[in-house]
N, CA, C and O atoms as CSV, one atom per row, in Angstrom:
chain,resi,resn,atom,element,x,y,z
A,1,UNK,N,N,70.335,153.718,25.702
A,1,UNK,CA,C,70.586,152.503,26.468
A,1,UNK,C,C,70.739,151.284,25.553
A,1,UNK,O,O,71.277,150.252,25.953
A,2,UNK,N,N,70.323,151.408,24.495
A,2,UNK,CA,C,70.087,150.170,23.493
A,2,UNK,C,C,71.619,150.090,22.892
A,2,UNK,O,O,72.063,148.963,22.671
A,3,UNK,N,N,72.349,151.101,22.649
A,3,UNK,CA,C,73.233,151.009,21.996
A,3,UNK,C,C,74.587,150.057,23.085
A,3,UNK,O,O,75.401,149.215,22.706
A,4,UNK,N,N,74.302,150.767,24.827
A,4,UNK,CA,C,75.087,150.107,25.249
A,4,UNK,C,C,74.981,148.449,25.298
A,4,UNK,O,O,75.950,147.692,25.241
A,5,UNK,N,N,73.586,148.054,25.416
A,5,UNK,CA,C,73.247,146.595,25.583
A,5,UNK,C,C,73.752,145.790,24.132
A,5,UNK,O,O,73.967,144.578,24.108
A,6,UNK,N,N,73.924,146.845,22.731
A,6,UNK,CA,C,74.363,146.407,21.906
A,6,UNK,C,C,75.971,146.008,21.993
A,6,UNK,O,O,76.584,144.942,22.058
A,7,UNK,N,N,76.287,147.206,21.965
A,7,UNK,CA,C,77.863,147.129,22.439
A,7,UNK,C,C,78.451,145.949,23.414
A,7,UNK,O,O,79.456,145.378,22.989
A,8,UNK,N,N,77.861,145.476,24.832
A,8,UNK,CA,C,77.767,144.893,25.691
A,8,UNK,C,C,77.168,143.256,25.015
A,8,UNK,O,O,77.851,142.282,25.331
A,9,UNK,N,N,76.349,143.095,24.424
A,9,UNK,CA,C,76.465,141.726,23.796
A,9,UNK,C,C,77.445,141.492,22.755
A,9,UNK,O,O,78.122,140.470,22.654
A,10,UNK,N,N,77.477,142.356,22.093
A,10,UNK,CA,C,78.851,142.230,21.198
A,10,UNK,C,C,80.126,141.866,21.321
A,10,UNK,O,O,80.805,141.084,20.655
A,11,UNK,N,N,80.519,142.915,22.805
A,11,UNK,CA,C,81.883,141.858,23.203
A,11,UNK,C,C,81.542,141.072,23.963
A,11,UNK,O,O,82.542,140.535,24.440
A,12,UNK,N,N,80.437,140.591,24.461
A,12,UNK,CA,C,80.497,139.377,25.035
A,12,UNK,C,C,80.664,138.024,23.730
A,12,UNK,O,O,81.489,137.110,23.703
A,13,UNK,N,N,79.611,138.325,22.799
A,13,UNK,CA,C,79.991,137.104,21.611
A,13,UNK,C,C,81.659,136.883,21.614
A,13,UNK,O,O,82.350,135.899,21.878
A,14,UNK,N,N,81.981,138.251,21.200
A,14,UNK,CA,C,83.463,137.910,21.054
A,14,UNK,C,C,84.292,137.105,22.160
A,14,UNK,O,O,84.788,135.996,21.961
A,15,UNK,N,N,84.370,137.849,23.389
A,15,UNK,CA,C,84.581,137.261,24.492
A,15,UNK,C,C,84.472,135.733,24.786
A,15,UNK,O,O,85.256,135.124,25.513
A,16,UNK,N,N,83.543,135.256,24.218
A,16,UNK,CA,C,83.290,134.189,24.715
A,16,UNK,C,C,83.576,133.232,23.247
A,16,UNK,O,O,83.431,132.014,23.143
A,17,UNK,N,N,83.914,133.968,22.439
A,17,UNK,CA,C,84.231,132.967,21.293
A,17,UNK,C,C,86.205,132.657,21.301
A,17,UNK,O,O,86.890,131.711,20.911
A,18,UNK,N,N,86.584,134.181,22.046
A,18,UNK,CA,C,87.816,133.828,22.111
A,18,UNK,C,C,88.348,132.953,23.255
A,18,UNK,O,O,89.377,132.289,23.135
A,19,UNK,N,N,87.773,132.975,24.111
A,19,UNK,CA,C,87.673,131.944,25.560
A,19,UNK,C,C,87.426,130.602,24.702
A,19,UNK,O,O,88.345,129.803,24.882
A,20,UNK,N,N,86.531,130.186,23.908
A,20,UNK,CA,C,86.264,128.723,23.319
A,20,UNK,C,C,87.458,128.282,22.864
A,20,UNK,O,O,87.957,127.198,23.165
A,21,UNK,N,N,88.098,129.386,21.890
A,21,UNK,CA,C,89.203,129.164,21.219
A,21,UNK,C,C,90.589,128.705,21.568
A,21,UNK,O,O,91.336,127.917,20.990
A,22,UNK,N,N,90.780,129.620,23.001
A,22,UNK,CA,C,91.619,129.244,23.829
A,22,UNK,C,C,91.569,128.348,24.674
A,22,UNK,O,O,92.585,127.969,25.257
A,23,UNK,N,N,90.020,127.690,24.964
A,23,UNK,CA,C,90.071,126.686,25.299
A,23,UNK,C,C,90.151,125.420,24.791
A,23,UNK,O,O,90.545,124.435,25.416
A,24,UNK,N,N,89.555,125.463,22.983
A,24,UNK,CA,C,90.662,124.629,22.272
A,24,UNK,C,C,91.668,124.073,21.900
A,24,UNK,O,O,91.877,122.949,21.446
A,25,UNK,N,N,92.572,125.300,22.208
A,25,UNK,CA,C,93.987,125.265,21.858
A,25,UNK,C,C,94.449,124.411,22.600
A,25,UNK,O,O,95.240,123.506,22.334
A,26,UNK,N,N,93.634,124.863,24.199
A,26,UNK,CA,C,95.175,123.945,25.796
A,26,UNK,C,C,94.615,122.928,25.435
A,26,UNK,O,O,95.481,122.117,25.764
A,27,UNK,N,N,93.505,122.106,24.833
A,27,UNK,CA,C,92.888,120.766,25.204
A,27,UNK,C,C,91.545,120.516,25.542
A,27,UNK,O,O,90.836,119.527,25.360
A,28,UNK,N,N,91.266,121.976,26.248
A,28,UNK,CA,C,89.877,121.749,27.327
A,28,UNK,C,C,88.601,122.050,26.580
A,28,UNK,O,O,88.413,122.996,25.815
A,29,UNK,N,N,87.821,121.175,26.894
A,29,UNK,CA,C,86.603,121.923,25.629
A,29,UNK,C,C,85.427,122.562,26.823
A,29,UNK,O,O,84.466,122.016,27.365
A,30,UNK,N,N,85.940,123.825,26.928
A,30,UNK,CA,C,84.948,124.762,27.720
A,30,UNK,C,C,85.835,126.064,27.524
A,30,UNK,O,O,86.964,126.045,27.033
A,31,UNK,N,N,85.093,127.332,28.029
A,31,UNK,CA,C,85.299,128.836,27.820
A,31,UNK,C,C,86.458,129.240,28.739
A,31,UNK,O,O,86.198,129.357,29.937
A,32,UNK,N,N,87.686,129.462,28.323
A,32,UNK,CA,C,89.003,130.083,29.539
A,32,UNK,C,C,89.101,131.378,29.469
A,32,UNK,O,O,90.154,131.790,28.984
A,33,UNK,N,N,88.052,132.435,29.923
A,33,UNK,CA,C,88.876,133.335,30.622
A,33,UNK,C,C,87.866,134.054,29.211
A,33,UNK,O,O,88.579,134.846,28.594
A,34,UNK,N,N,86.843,133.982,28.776
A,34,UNK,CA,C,85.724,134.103,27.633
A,34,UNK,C,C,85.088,135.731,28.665
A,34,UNK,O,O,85.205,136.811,28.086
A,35,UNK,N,N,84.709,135.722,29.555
A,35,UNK,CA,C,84.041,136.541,30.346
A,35,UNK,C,C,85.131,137.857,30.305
A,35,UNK,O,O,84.661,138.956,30.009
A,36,UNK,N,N,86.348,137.758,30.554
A,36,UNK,CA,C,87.463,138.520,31.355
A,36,UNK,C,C,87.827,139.040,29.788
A,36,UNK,O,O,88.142,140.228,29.729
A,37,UNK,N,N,87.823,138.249,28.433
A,37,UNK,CA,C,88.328,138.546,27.198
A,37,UNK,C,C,87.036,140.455,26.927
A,37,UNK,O,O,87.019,141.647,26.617
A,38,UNK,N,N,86.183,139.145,27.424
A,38,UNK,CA,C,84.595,140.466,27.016
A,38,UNK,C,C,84.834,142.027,27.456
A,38,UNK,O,O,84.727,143.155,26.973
A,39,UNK,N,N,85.280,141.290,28.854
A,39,UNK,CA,C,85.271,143.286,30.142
A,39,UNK,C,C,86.681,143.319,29.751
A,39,UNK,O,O,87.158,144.176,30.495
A,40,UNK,N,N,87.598,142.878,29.017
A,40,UNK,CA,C,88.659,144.047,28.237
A,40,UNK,C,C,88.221,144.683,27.382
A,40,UNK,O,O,88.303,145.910,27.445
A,41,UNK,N,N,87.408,143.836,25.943
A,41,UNK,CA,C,87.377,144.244,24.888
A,41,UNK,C,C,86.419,145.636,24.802
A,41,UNK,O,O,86.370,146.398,23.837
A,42,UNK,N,N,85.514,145.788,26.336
A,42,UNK,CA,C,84.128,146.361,26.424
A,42,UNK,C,C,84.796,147.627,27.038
A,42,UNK,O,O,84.216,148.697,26.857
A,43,UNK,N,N,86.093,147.608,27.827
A,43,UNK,CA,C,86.584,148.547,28.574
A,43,UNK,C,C,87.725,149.796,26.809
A,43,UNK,O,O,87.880,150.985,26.534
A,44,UNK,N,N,88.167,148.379,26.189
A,44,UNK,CA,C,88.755,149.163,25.072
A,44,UNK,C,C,88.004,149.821,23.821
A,44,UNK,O,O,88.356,150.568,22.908
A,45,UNK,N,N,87.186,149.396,24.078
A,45,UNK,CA,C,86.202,150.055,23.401
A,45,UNK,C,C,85.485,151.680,23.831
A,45,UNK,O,O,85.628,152.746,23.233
A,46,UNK,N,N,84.800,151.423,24.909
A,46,UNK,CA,C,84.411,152.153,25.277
A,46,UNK,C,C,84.989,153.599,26.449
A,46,UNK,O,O,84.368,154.292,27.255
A,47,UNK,N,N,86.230,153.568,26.082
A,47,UNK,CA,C,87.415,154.804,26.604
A,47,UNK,C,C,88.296,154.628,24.852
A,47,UNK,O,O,89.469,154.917,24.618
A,48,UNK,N,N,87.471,154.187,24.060
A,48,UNK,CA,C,87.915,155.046,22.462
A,48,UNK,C,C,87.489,156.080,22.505
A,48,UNK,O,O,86.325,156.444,22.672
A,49,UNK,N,N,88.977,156.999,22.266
A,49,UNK,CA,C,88.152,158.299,22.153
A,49,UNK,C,C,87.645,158.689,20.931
A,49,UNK,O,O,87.012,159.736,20.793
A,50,UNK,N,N,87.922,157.774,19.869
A,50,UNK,CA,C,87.133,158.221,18.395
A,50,UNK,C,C,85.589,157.553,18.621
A,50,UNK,O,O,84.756,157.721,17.730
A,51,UNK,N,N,85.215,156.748,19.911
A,51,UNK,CA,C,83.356,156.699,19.860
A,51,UNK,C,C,82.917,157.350,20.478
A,51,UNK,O,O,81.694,157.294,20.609
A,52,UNK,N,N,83.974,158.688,21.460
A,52,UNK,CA,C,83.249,159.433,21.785
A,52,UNK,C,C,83.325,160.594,21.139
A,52,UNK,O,O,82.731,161.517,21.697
A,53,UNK,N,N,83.922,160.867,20.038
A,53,UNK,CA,C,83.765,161.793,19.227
A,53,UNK,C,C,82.367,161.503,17.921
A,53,UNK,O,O,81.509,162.260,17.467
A,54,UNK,N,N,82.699,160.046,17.666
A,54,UNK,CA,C,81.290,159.600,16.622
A,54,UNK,C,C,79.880,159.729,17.136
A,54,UNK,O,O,78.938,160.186,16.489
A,55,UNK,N,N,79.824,159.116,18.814
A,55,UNK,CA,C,78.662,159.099,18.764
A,55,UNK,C,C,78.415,159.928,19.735
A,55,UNK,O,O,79.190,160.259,20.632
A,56,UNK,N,N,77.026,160.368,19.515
A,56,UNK,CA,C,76.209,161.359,20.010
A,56,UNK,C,C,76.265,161.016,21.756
A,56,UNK,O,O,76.171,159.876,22.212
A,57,UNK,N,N,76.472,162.512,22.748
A,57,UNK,CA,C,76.244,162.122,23.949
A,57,UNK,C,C,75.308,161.552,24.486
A,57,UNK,O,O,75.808,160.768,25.292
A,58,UNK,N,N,74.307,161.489,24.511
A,58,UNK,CA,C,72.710,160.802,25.063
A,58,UNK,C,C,73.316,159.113,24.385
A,58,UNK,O,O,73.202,158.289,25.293
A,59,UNK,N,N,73.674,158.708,23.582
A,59,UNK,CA,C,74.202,157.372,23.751
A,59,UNK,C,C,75.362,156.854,24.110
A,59,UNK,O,O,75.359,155.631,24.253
A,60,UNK,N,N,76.472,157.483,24.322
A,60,UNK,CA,C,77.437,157.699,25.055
A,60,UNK,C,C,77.100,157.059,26.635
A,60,UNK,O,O,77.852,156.271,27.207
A,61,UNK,N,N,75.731,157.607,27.234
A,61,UNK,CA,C,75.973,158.042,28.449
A,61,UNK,C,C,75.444,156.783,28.707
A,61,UNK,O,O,75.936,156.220,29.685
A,62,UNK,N,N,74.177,155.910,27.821
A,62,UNK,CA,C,74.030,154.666,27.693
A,62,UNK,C,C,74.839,153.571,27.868
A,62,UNK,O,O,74.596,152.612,28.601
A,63,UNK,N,N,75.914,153.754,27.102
A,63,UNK,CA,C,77.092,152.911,26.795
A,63,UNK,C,C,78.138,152.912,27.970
A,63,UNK,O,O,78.951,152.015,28.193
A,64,UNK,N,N,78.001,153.883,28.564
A,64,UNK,CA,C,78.625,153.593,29.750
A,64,UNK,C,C,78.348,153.461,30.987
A,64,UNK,O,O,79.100,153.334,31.953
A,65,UNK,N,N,76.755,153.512,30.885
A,65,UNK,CA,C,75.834,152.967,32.003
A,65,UNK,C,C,76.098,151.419,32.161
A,65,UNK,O,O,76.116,150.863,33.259
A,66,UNK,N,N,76.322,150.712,30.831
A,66,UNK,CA,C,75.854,149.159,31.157
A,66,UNK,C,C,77.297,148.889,30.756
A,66,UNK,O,O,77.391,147.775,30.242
A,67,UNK,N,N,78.613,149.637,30.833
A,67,UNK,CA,C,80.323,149.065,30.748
A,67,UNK,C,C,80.493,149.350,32.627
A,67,UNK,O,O,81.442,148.857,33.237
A,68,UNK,N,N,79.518,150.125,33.267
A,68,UNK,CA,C,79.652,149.916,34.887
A,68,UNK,C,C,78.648,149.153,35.593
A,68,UNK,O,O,78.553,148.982,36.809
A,69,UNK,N,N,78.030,148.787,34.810
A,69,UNK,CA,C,76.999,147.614,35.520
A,69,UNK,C,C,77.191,146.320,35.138
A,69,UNK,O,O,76.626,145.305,35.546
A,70,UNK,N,N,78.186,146.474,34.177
A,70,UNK,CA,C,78.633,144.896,33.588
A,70,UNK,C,C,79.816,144.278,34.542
A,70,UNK,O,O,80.045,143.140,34.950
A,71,UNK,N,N,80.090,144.817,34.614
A,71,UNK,CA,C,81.561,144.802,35.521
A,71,UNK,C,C,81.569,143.828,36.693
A,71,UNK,O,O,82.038,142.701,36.850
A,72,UNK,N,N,80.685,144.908,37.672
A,72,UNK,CA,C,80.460,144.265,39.078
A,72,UNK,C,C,79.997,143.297,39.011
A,72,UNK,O,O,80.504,142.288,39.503
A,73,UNK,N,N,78.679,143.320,38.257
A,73,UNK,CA,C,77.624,142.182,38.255
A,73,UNK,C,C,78.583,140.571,37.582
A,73,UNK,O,O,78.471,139.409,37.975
A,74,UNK,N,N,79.469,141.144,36.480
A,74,UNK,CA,C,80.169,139.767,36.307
A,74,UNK,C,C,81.304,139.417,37.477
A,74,UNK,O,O,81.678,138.273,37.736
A,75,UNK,N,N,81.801,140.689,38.162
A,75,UNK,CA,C,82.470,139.768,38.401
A,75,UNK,C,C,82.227,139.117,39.955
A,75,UNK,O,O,83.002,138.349,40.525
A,76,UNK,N,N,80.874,139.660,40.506
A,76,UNK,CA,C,80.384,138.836,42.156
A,76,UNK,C,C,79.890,137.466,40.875
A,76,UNK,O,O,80.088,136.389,41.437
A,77,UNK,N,N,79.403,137.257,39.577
A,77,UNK,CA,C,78.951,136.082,39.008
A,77,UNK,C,C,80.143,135.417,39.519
A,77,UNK,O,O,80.097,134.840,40.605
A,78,UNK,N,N,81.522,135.462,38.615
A,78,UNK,CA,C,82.502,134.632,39.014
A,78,UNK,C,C,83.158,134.330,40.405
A,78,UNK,O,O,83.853,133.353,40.682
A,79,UNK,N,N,82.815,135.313,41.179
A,79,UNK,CA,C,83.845,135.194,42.329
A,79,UNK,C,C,82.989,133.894,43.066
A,79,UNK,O,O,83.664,132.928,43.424
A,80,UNK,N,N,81.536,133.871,43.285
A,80,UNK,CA,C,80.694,133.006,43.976
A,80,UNK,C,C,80.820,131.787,43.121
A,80,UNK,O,O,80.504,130.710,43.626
A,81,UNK,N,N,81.308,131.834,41.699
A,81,UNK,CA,C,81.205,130.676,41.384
A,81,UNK,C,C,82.782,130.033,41.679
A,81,UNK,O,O,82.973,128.818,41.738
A,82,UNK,N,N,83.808,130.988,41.842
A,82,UNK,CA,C,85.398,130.575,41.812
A,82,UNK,C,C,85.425,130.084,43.326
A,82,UNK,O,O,86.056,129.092,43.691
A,83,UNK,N,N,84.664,130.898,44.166
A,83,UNK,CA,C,85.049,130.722,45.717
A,83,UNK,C,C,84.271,129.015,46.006
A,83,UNK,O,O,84.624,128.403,47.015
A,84,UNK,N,N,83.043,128.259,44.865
A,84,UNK,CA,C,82.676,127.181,45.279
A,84,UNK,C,C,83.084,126.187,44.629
A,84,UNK,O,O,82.879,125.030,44.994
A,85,UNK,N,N,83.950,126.629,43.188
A,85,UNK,CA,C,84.904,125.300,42.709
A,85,UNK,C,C,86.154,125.411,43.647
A,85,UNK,O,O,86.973,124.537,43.364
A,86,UNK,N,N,86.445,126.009,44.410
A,86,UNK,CA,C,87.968,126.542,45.230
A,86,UNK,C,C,87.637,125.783,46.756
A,86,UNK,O,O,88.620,125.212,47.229
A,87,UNK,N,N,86.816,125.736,47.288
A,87,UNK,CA,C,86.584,125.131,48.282
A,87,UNK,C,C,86.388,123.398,48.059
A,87,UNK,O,O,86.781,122.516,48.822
A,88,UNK,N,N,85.678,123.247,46.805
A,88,UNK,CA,C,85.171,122.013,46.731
A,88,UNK,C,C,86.566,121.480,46.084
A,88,UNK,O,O,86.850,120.315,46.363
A,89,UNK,N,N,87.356,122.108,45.358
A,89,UNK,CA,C,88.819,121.469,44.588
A,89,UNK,C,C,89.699,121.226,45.818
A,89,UNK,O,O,90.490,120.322,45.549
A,90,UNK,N,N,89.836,121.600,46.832
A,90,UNK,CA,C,90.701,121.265,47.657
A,90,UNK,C,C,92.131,122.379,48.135
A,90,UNK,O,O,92.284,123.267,47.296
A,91,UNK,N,N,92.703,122.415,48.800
A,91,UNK,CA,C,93.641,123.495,50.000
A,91,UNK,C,C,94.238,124.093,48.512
A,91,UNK,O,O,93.760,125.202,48.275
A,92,UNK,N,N,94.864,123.765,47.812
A,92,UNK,CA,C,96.043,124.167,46.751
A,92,UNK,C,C,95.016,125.486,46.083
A,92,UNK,O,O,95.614,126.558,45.997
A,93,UNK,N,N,94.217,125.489,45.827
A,93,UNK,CA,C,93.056,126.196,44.850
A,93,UNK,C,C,92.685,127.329,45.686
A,93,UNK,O,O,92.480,128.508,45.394
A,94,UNK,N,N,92.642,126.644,46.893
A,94,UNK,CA,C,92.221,128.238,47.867
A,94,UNK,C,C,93.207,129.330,47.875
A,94,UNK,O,O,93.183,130.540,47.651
A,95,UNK,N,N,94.361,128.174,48.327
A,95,UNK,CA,C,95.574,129.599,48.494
A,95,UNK,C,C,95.745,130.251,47.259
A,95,UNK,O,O,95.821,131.475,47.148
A,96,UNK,N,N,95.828,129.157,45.993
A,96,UNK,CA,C,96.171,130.200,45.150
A,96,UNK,C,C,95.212,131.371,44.682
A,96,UNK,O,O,95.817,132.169,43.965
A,97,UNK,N,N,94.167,131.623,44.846
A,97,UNK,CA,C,93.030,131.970,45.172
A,97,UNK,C,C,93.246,133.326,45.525
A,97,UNK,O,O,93.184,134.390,44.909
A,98,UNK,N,N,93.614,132.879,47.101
A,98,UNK,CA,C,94.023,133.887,47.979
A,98,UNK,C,C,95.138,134.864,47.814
A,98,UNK,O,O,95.100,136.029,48.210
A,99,UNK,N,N,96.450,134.112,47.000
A,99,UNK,CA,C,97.445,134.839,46.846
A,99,UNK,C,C,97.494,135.504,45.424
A,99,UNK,O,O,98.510,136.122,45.106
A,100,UNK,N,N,96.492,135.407,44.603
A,100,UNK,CA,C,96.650,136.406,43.779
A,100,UNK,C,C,95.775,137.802,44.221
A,100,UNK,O,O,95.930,138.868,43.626
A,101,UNK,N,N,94.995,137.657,45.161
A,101,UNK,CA,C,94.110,138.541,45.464
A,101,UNK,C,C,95.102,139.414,46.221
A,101,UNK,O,O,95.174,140.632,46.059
A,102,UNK,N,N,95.876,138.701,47.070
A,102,UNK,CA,C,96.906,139.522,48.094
A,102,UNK,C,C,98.150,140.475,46.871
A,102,UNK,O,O,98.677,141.557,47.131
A,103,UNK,N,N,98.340,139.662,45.577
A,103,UNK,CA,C,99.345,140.142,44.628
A,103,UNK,C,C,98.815,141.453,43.828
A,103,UNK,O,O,99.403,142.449,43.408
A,104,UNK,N,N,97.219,140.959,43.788
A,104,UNK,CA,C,96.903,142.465,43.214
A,104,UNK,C,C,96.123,143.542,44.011
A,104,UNK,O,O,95.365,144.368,43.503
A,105,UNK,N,N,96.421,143.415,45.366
A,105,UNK,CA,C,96.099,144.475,46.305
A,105,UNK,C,C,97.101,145.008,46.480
A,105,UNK,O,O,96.828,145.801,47.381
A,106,UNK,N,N,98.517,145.181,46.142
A,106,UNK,CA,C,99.931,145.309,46.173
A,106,UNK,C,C,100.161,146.018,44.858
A,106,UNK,O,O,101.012,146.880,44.644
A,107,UNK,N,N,99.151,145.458,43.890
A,107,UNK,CA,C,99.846,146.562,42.422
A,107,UNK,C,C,98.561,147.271,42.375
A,107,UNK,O,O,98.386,147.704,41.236
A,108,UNK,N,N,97.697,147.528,43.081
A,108,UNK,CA,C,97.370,148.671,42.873
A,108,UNK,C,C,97.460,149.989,42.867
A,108,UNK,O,O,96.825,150.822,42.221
A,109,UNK,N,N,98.686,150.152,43.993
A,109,UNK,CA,C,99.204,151.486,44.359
A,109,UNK,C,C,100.117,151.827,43.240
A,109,UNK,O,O,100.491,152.967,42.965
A,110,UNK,N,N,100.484,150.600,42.541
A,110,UNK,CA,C,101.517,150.588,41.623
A,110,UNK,C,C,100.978,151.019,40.180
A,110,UNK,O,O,101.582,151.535,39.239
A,111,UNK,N,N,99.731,150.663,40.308
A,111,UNK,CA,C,98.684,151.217,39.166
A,111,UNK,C,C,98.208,152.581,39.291
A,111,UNK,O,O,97.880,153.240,38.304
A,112,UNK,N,N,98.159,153.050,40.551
A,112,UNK,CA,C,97.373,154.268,40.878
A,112,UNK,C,C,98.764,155.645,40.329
A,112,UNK,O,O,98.502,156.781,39.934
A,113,UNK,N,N,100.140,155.043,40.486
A,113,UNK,CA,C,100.803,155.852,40.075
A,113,UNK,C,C,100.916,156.345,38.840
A,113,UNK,O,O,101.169,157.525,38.598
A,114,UNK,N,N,100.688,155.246,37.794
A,114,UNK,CA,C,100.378,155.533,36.514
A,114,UNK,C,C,99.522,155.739,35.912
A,114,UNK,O,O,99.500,155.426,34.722
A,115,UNK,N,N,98.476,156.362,36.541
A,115,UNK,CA,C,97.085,156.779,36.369
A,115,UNK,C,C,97.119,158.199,36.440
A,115,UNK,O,O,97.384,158.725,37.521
A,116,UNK,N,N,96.861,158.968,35.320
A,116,UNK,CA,C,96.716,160.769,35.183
A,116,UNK,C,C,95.812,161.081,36.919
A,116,UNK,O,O,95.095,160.327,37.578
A,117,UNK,N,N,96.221,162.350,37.146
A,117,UNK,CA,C,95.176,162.743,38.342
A,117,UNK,C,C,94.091,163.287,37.430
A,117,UNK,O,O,93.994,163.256,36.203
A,118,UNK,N,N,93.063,163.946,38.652
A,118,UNK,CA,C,92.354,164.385,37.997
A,118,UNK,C,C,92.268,166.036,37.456
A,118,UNK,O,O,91.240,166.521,36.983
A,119,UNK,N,N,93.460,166.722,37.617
A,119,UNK,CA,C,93.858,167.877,37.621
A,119,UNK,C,C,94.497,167.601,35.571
A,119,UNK,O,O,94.298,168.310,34.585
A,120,UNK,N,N,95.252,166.285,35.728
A,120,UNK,CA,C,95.890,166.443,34.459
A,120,UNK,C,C,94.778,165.925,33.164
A,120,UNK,O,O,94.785,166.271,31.983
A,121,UNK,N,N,93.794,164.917,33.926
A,121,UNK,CA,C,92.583,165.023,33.136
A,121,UNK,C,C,91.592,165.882,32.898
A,121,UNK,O,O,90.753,165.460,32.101
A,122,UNK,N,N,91.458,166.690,33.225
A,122,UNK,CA,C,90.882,168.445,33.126
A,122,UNK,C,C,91.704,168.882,32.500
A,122,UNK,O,O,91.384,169.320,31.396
A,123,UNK,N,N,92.806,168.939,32.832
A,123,UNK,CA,C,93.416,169.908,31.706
A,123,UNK,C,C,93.720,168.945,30.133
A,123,UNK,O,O,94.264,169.455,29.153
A,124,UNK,N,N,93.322,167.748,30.177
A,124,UNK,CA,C,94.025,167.592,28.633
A,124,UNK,C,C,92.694,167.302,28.000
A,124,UNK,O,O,92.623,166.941,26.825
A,125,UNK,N,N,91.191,167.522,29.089
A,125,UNK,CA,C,90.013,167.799,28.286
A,125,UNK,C,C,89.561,169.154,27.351
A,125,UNK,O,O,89.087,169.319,26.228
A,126,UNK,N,N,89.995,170.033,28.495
A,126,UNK,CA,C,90.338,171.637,28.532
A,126,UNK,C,C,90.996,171.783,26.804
A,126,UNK,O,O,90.436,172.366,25.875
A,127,UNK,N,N,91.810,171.342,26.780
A,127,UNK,CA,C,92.498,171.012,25.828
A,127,UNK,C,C,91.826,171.058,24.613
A,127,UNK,O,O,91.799,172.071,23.913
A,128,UNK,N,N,91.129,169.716,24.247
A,128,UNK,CA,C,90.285,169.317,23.226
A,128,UNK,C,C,89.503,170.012,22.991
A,128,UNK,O,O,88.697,169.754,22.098
């Protein structure tokens, strides 16, 4: 478990140093998008398949205990905090709000197509 909480602060530093950065760049001096940088870097990491060949299963199973508990938990953090700057910013903020949520309930099917089943992921484990 230690290794995932390691892993899991790690890309968050990063995460949140590249969010500073980018929030340097536009002008703004606060974190853009620092959280969302983290649960990529934590998701590319941890579906490497050379760390699951390095490291031992019993920490493996760690590491991907706290890449599915990081997830949710960040992202009801942001949504309660997006849904009360979105109400308090005024009509324009809601919809847009709303319409990206409606844009990516629409590519998901579009995602699900390019996603192996689970027949072709058995077999290209089978494989290995």
């Amino acid at each position: 478990m230690i290794y995932g909480v390691a892993l899991l602060a790690g890309c968050m530093l990063v995460g949140s140093f590249l969010g500073n950065v980018f929030g340097l760049l536009t002008g703004l001096n606060s974190d853009i998008g620092g959280v969302g940088f983290a649960m990529i870097l934590l998701l590319l990491v941890t579906n490497s398949r050379k760390l699951n060949r390095i490291i031992p299963e019993t920490y493996v199973k760690g590491i991907h205990f706290w890449k599915e508990m990081y997830i949710p938990v960040t992202i009801a953090m942001a949504a309660s905090q997006n849904v009360v700057s979105a109400l308090s910013s005024g009509f324009l903020a809601l919809v847009l709000g709303l319409g990206v949520v409606l844009i990516m309930l629409f590519l998901i099917p579009l995602f699900n197509k390019f996603a192996p089943s689970e027949t072709e992921s058995n077999e290209m484990e089978a494989e290995e």
